[in-house]
PDB file of N, CA, C and O in Angstrom, chain B, residues numbered from 101:
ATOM      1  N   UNK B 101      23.011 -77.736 -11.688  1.00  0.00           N
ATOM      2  CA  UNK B 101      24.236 -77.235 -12.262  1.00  0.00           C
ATOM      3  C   UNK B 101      24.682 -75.950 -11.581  1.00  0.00           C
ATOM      4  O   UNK B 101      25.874 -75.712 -11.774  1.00  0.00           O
ATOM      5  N   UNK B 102      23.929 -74.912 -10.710  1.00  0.00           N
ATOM      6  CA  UNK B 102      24.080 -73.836 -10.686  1.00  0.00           C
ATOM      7  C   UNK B 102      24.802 -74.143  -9.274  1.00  0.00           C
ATOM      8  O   UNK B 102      25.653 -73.352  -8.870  1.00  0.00           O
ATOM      9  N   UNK B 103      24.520 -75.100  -8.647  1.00  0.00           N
ATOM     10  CA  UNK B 103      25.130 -75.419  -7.379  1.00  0.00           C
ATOM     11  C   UNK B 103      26.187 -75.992  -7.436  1.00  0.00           C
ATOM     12  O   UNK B 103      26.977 -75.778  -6.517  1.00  0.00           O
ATOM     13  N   UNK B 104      26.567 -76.886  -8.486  1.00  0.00           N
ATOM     14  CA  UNK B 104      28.315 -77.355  -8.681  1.00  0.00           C
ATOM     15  C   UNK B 104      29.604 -75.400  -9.005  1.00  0.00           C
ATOM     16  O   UNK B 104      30.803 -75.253  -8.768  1.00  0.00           O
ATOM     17  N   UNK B 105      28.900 -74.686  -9.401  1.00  0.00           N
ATOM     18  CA  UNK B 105      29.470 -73.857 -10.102  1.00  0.00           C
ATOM     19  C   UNK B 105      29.393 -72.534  -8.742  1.00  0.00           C
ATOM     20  O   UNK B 105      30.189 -71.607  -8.588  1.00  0.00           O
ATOM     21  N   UNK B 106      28.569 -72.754  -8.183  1.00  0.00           N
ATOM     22  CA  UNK B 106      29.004 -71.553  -6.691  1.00  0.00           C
ATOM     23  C   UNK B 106      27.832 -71.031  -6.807  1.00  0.00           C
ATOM     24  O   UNK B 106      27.561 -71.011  -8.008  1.00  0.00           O
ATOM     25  N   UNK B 107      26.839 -70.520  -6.078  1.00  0.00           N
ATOM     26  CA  UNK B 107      25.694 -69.501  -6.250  1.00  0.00           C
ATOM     27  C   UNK B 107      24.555 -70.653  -6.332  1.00  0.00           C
ATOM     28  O   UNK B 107      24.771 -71.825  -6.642  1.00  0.00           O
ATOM     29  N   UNK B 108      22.959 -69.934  -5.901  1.00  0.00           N
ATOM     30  CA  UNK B 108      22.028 -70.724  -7.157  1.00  0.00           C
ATOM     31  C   UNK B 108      21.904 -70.316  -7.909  1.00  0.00           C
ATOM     32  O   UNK B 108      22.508 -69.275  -8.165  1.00  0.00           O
ATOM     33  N   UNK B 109      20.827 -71.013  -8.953  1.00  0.00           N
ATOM     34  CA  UNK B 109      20.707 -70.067 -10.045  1.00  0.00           C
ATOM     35  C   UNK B 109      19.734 -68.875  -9.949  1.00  0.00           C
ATOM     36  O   UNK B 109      19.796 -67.916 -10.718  1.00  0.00           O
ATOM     37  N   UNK B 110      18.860 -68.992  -8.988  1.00  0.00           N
ATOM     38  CA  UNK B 110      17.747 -67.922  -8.802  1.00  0.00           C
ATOM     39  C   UNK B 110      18.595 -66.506  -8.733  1.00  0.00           C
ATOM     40  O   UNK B 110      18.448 -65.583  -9.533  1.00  0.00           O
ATOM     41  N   UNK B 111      19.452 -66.518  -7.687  1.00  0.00           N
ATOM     42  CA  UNK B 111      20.554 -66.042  -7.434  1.00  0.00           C
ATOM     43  C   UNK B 111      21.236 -65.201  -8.467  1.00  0.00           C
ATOM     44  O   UNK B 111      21.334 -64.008  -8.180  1.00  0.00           O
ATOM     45  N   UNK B 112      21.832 -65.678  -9.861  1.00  0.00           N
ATOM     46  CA  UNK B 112      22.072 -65.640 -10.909  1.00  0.00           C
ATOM     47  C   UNK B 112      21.199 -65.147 -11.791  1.00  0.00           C
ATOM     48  O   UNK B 112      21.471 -64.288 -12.629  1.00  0.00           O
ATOM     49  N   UNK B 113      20.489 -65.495 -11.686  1.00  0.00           N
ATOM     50  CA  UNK B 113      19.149 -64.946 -12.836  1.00  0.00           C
ATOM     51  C   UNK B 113      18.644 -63.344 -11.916  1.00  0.00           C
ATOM     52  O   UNK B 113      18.261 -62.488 -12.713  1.00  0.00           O
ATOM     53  N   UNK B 114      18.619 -63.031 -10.889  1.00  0.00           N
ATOM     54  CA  UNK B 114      18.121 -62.157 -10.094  1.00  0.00           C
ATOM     55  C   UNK B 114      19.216 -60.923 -10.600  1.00  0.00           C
ATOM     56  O   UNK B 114      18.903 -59.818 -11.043  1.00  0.00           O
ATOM     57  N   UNK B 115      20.663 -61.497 -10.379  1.00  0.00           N
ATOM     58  CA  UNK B 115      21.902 -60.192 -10.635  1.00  0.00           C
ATOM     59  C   UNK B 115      21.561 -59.699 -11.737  1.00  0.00           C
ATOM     60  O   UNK B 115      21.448 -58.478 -11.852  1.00  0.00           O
ATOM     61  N   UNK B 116      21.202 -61.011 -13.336  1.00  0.00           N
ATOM     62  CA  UNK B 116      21.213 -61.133 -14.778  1.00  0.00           C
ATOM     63  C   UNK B 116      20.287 -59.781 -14.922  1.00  0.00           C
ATOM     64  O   UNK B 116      20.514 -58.879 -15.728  1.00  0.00           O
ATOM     65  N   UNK B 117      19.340 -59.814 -14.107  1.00  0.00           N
ATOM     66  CA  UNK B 117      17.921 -58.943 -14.268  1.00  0.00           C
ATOM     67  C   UNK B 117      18.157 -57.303 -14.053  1.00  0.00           C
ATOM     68  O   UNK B 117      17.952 -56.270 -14.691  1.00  0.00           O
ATOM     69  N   UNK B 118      18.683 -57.675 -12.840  1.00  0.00           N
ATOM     70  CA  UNK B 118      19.021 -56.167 -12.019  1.00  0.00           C
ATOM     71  C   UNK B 118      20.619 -55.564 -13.309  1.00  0.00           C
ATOM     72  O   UNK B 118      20.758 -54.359 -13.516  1.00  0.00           O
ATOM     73  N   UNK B 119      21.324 -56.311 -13.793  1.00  0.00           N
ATOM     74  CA  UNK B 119      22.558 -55.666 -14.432  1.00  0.00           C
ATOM     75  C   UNK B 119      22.037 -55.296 -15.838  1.00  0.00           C
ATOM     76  O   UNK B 119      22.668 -54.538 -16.574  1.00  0.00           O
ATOM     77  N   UNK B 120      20.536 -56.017 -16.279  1.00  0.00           N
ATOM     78  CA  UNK B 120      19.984 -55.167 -17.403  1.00  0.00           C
ATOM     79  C   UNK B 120      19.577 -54.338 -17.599  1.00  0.00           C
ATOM     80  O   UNK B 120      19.854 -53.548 -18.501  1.00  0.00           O
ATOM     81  N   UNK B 121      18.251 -54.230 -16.255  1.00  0.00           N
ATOM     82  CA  UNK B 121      17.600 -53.026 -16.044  1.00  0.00           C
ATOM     83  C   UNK B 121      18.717 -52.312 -15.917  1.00  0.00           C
ATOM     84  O   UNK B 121      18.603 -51.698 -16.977  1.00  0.00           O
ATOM     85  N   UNK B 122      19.963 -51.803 -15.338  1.00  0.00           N
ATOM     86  CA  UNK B 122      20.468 -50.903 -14.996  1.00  0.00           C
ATOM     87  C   UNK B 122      21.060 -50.307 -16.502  1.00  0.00           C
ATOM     88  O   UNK B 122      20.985 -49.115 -16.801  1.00  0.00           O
ATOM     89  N   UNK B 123      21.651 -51.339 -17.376  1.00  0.00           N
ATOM     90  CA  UNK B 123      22.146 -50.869 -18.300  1.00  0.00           C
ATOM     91  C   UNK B 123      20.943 -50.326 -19.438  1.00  0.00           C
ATOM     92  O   UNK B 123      21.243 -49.362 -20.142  1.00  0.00           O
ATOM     93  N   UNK B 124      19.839 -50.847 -19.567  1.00  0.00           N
ATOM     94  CA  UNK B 124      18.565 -50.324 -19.990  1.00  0.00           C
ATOM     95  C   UNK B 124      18.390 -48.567 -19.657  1.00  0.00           C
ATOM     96  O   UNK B 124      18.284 -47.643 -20.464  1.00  0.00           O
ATOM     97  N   UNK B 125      18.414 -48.540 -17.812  1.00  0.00           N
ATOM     98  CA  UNK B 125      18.510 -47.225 -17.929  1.00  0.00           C
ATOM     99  C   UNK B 125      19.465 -46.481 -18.371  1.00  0.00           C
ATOM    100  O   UNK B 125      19.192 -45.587 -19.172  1.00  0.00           O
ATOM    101  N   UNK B 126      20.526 -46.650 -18.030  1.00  0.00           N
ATOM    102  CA  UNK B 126      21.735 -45.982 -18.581  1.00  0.00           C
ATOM    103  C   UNK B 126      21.832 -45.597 -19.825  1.00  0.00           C
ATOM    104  O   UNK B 126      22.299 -44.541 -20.254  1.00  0.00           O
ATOM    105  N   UNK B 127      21.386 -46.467 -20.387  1.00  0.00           N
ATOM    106  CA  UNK B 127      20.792 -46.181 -22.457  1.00  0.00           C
ATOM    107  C   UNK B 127      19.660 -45.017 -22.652  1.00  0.00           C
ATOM    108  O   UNK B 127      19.615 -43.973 -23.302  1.00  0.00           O
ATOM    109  N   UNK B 128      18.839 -45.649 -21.844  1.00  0.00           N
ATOM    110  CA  UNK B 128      17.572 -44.451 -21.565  1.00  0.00           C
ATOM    111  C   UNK B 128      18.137 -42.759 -21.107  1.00  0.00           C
ATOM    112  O   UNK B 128      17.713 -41.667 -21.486  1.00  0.00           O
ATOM    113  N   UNK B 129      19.150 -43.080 -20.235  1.00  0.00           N
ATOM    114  CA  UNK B 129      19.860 -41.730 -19.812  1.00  0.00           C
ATOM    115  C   UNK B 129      20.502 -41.035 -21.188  1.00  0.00           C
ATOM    116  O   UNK B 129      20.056 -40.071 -21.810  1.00  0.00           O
ATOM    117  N   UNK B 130      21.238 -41.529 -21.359  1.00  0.00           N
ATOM    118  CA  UNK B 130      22.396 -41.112 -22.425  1.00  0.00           C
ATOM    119  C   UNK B 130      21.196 -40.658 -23.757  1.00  0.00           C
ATOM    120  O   UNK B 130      21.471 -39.561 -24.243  1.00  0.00           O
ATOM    121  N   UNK B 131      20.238 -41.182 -24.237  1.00  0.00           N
ATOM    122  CA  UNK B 131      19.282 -41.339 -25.046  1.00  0.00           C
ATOM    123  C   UNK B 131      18.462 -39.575 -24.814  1.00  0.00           C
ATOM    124  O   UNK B 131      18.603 -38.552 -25.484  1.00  0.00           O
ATOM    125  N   UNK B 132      17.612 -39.859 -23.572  1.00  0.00           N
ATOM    126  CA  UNK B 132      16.684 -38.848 -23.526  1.00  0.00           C
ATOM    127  C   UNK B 132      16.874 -38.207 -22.288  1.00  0.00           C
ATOM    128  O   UNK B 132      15.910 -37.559 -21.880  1.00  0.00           O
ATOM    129  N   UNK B 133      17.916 -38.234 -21.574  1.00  0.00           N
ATOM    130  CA  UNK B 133      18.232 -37.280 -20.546  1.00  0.00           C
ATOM    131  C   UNK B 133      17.716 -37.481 -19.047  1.00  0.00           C
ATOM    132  O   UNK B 133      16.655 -38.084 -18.890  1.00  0.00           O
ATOM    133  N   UNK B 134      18.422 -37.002 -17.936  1.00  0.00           N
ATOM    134  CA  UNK B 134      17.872 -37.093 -16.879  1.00  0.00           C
ATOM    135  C   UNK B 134      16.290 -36.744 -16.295  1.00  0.00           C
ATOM    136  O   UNK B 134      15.799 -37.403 -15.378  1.00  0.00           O
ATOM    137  N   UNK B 135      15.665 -35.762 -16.874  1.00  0.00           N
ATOM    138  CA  UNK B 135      14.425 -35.648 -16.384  1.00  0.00           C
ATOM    139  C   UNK B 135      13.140 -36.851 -16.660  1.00  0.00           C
ATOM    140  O   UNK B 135      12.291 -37.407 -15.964  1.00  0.00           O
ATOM    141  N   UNK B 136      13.672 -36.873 -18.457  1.00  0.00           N
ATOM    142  CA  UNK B 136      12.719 -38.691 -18.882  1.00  0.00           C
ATOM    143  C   UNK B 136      12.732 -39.298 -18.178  1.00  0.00           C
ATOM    144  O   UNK B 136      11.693 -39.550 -17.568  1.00  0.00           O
ATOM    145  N   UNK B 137      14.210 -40.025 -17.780  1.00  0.00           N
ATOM    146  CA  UNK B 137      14.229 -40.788 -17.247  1.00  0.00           C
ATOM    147  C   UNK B 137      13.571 -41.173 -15.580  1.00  0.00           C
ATOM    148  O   UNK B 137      13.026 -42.175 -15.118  1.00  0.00           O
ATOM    149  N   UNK B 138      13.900 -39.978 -15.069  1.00  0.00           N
ATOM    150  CA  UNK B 138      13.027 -40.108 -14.069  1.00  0.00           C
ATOM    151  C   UNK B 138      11.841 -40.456 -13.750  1.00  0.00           C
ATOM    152  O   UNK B 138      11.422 -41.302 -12.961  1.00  0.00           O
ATOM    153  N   UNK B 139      10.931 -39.143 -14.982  1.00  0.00           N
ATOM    154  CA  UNK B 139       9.827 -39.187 -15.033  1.00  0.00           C
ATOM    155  C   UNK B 139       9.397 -41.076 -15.206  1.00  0.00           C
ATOM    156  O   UNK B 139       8.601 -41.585 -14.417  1.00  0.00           O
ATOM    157  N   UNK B 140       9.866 -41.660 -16.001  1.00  0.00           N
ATOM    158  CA  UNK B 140       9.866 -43.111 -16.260  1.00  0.00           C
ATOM    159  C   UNK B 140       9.763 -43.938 -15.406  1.00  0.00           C
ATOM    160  O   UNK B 140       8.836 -44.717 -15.184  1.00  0.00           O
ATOM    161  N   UNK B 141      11.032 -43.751 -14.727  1.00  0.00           N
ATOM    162  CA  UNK B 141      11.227 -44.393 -13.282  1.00  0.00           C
ATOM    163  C   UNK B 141      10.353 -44.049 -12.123  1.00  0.00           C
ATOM    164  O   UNK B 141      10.099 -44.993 -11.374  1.00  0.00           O
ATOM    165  N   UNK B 142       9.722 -42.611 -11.754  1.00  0.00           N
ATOM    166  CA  UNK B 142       8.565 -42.754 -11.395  1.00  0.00           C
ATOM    167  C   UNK B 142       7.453 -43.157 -11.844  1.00  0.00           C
ATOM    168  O   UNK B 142       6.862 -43.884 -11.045  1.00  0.00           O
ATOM    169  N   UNK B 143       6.708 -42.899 -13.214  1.00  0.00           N
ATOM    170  CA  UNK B 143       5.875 -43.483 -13.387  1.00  0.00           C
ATOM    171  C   UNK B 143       5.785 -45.247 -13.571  1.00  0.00           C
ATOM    172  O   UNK B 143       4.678 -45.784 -13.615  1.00  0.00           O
ATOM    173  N   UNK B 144       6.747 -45.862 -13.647  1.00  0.00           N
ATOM    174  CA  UNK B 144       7.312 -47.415 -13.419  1.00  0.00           C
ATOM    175  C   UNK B 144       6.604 -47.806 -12.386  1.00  0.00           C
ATOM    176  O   UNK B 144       5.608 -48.523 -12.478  1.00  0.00           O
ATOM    177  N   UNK B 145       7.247 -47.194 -10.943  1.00  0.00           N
ATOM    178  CA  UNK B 145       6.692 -47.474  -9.654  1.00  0.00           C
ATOM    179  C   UNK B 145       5.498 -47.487  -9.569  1.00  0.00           C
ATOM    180  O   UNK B 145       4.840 -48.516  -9.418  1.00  0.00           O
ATOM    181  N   UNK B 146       4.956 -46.145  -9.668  1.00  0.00           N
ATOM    182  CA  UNK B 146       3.279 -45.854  -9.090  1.00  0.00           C
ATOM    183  C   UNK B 146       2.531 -46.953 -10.314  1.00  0.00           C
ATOM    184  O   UNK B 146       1.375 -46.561 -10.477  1.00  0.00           O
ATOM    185  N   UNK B 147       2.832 -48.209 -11.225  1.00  0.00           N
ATOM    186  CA  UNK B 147       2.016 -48.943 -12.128  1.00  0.00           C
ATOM    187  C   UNK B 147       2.401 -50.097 -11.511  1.00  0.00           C
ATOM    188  O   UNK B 147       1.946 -51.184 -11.866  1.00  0.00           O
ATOM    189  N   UNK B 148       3.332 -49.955 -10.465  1.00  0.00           N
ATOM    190  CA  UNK B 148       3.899 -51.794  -9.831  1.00  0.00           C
ATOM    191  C   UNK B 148       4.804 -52.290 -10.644  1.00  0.00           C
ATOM    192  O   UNK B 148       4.585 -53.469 -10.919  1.00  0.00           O
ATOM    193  N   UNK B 149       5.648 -51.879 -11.084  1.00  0.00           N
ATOM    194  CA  UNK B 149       6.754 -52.186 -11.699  1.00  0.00           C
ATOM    195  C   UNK B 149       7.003 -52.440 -12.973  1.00  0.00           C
ATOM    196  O   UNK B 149       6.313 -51.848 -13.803  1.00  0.00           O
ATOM    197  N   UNK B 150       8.152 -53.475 -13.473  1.00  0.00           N
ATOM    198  CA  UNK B 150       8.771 -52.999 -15.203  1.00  0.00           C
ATOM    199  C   UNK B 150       7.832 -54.323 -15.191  1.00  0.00           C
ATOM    200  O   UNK B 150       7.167 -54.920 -14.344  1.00  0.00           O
ATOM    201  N   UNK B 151       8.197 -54.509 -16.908  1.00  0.00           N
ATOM    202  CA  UNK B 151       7.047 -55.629 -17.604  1.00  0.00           C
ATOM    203  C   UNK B 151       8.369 -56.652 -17.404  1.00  0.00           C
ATOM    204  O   UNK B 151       9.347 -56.166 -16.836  1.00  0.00           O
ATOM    205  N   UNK B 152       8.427 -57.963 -17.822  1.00  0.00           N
ATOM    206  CA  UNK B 152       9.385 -59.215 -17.211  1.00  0.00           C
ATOM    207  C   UNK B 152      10.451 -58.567 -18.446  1.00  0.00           C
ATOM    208  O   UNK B 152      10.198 -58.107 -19.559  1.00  0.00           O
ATOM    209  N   UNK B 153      11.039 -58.655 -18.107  1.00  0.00           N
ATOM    210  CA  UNK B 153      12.296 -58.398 -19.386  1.00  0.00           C
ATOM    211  C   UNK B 153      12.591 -60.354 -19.675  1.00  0.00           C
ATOM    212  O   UNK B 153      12.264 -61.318 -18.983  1.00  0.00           O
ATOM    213  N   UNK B 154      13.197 -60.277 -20.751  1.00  0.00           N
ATOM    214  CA  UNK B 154      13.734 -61.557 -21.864  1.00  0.00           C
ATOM    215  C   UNK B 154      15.174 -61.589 -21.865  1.00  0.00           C
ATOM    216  O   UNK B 154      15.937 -60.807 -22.432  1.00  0.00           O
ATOM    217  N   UNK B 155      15.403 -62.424 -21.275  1.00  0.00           N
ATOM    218  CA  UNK B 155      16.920 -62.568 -21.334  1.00  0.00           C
ATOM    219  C   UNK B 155      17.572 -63.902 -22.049  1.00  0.00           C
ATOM    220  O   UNK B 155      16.974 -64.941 -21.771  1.00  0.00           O
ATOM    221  N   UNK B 156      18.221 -63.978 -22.552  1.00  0.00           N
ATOM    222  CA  UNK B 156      18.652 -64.955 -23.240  1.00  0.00           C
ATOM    223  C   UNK B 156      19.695 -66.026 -22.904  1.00  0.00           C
ATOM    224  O   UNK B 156      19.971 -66.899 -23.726  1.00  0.00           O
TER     225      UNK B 156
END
């Protein structure tokens, strides 16, 4: 189906992921401020990354 409609779906599911995390942080920003967040976002990295997020 994802190929009648333009794109694959891996493709699709990959943007789905990346446009959550971003809005995730952005919540996280507005929430607890630029330094948290960082701190977060570094400590994220140095553990190998976020846990799978659930998308619906």
């Amino acid at each position: 189906m994802g190929r009648r409609i333009g794109g694959s779906l891996l493709e699709r599911e990959l943007i789905a992921r990346r446009m959550y995390a971003s809005l995730c942080k952005t919540h996280r920003f507005a929430i607890h401020g630029v330094l948290r967040v960082a701190f977060d976002t570094i400590g994220r990295f140095l553990r190998g990354g976020e846990p799978r997020i659930r998308l619906h």
